[in-house]
C-alpha positions as CSV (number, residue, x, y, z in Angstrom):
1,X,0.0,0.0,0.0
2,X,2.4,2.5,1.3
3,X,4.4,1.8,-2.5
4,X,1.2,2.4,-4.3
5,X,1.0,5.6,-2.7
6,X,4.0,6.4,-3.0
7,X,3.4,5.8,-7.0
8,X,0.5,7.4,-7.4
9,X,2.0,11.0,-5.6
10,X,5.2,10.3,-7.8
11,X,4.3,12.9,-11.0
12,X,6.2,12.3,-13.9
13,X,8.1,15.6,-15.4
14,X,5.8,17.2,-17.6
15,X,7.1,18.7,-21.0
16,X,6.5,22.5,-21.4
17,X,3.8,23.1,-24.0
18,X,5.1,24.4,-27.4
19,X,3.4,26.5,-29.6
20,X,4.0,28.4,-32.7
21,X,6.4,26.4,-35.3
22,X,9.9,25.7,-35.4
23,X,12.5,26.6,-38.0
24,X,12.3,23.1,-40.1
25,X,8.1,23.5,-39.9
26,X,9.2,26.8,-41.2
27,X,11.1,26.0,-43.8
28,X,8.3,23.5,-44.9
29,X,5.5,25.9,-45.1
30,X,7.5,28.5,-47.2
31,X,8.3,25.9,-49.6
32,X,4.6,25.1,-49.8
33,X,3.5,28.1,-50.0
34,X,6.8,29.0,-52.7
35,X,4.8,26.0,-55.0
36,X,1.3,26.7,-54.5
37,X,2.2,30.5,-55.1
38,X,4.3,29.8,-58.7
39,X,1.2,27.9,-59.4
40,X,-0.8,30.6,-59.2
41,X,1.0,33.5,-60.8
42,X,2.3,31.4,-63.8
43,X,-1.7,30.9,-65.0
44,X,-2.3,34.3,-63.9
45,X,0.2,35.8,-66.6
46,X,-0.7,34.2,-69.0
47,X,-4.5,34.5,-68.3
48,X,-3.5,38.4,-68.4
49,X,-1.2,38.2,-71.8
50,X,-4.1,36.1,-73.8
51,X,-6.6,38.5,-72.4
52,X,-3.9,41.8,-74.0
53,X,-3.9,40.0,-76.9
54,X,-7.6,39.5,-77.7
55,X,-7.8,43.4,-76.6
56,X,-6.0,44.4,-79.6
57,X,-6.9,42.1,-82.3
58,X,-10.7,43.4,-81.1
59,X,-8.9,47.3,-81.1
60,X,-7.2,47.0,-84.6
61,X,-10.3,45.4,-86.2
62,X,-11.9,48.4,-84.9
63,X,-10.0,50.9,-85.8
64,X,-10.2,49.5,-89.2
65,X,-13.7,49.6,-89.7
66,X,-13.4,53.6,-88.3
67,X,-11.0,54.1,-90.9
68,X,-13.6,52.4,-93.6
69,X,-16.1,54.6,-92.2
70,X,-13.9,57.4,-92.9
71,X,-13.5,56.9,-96.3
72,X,-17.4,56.0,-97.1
73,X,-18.2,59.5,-95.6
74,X,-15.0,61.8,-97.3
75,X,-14.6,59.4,-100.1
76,X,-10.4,59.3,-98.9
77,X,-8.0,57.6,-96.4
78,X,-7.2,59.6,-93.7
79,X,-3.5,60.3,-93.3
80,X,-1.4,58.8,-90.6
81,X,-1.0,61.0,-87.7
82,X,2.4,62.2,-86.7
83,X,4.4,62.3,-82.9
84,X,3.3,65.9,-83.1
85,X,-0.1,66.2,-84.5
86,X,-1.5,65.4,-81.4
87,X,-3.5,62.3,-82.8
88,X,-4.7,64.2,-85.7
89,X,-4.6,62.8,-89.2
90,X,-1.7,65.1,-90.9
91,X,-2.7,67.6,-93.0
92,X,-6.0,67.4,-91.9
93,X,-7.1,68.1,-94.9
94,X,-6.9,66.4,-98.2
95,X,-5.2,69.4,-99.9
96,X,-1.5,67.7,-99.7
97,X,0.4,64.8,-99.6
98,X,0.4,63.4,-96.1
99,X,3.1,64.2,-93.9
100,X,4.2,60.2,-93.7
101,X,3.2,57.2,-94.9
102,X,4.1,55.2,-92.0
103,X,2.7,57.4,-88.8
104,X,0.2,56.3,-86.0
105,X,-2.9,55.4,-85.9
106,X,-5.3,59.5,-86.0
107,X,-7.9,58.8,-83.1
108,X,-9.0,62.0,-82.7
109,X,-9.7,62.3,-86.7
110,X,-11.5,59.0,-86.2
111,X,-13.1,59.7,-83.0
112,X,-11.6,56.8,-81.4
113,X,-12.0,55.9,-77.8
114,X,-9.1,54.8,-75.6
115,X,-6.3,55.3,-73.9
116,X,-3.6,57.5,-75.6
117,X,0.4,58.3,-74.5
118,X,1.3,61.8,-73.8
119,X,1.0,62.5,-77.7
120,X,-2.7,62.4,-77.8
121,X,-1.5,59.0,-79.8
122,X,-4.0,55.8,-79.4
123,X,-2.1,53.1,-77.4
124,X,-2.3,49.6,-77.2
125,X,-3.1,47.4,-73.9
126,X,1.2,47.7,-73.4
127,X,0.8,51.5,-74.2
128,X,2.4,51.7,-77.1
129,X,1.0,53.7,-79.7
130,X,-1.1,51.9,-82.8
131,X,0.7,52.0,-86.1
132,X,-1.2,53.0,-89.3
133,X,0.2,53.2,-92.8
134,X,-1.0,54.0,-96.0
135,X,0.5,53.4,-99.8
136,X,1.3,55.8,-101.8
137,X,0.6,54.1,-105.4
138,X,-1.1,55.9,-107.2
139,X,0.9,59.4,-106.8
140,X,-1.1,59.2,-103.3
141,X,-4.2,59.6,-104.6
142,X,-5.8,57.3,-102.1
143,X,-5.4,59.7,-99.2
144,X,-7.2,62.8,-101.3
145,X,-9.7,61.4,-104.1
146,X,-9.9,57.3,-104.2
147,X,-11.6,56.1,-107.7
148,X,-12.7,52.5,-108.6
149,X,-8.9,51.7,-110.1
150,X,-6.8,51.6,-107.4
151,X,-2.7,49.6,-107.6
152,X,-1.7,49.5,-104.1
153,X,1.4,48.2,-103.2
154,X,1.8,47.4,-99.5
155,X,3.2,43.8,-99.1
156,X,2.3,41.6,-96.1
157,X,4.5,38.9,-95.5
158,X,5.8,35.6,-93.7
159,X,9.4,37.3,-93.1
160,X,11.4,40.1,-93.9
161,X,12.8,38.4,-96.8
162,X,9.5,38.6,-98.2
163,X,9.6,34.8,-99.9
164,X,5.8,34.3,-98.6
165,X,4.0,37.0,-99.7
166,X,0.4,37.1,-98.1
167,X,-0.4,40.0,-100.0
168,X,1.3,42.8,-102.0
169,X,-1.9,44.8,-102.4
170,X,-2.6,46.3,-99.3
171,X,-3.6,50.3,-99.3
172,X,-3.4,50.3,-95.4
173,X,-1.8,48.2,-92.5
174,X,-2.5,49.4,-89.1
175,X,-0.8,47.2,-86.6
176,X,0.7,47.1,-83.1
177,X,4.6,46.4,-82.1
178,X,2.9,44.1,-78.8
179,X,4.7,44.0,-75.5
180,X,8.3,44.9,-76.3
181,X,7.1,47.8,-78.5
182,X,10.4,48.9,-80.5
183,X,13.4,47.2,-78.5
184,X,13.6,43.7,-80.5
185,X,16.5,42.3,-82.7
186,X,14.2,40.1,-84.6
187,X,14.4,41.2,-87.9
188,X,10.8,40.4,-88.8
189,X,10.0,43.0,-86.2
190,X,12.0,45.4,-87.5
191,X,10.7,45.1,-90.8
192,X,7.2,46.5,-89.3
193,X,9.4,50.2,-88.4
194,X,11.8,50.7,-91.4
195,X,8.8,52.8,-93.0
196,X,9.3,50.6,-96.0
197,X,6.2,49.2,-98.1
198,X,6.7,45.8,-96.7
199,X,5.4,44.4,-93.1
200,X,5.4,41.2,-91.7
201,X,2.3,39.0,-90.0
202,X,3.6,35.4,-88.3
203,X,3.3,33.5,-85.4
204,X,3.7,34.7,-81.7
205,X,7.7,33.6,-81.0
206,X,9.7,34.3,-78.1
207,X,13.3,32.6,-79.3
208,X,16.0,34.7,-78.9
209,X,16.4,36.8,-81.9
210,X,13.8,36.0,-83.5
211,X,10.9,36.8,-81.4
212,X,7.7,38.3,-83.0
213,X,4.8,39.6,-81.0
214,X,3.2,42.7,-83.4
215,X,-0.3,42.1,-84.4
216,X,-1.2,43.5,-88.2
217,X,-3.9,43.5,-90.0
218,X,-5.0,45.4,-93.0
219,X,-7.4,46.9,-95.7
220,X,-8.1,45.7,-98.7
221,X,-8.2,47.7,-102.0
222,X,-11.8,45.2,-103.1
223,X,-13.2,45.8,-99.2
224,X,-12.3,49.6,-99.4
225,X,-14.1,50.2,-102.8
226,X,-16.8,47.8,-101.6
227,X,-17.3,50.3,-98.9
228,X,-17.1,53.5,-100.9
229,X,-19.8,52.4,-103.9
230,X,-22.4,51.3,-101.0
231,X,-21.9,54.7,-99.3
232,X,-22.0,55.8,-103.3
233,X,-18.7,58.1,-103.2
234,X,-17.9,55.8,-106.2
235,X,-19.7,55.0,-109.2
């Protein structure tokens, strides 16, 4: 009995209670929470990227349809605006030869809505300013009296070498330089800035040197007179 007792009042050494976690549980939930994270943001970017680029295929087939609107009320292209003409088509008027054949996009001739740089220049969802460019076959004629015979000569192709020709009668290309705007060494995405008459359309690449990420599209001489002898500024 008196060993019993002596048991039973005998407590055995209790261990402090912990709480919180230590440095190797630590460790473990940063990690997890490192994965579960990457996981999370990786989608997320390129949720965001898609969702840029749908933007501006939906803003460049807008701005073409202003720009056919344009020319079914005036009967003429408008002329690509300039860094200083505060997103106005220059000349305004159809009384000279455009400033440039290769400019921006005129949103405030077109009305366009939008976001626009410190230029008054319509910008793209990476804020770069739209493109717009118009041949000038023709003596020019397209951007001050269009007729039913029109030769434009903007070519569209696969690369800058211009082997696959898409099209080589284009009267206007708008199009947008994508993410890295002007600093690239591709030379496909050069091609779309040496204000020649040829551009280049291909698939979205992100190799070294050769990336591409500009988004093009462009008008038709057949849909532009379509447009004009519906809105009967052509006969």
């Amino acid at each position: 009995m008196m060993l019993l007792a002596r048991l039973h009042h005998k407590r055995l050494p209790v261990r402090p209670y912990q709480t919180g976690f230590n440095l190797i549980e630590m460790a473990i939930v940063l990690v997890i929470a490192g994965v579960l994270l990457g996981g999370l943001i990786t989608p997320f970017s390129t949720q965001l990227e898609v969702s840029k680029r749908k933007g501006t295929e939906r803003q460049l087939n807008d701005i073409h349809d202003a720009i056919l609107g344009f020319a079914a009320a005036t009967g003429r292209l408008p002329c690509p605006a300039t860094a200083t003409s505060n997103g106005q088509s220059s000349p305004t008027t159809a009384t000279t030869a455009c400033t440039t054949a290769n400019g921006f996009v005129p949103g405030r001739t077109l009305g366009l809505n939008g976001a626009v740089n410190a230029n008054m220049l319509i910008t793209d969802p990476w804020l770069n300013p739209v493109r717009y460019s118009v041949s000038t076959a023709d003596a020019g004629n397209y951007t001050s009296a269009l007729s039913l015979v029109i030769n434009p000569d903007l070519r569209v192709c696969r690369e800058a070498a211009c082997t696959n020709v898409i099209t080589d009668i284009g009267v206007a290309i708008i199009f947008s330089l994508g993410e890295d705007g002007t600093t690239t060494t591709s030379p496909d995405q050069i091609e779309n800035t040496d204000n020649d008459n040829i551009f280049v359309t291909r698939t979205k690449s992100e190799q070294t040197g050769n990336e591409f990420d500009d988004h093009l599209i462009w008008i038709s001489p057949h849909t532009l007179v379509y447009q004009l002898v519906k809105a009967g500024q052509l006969n």
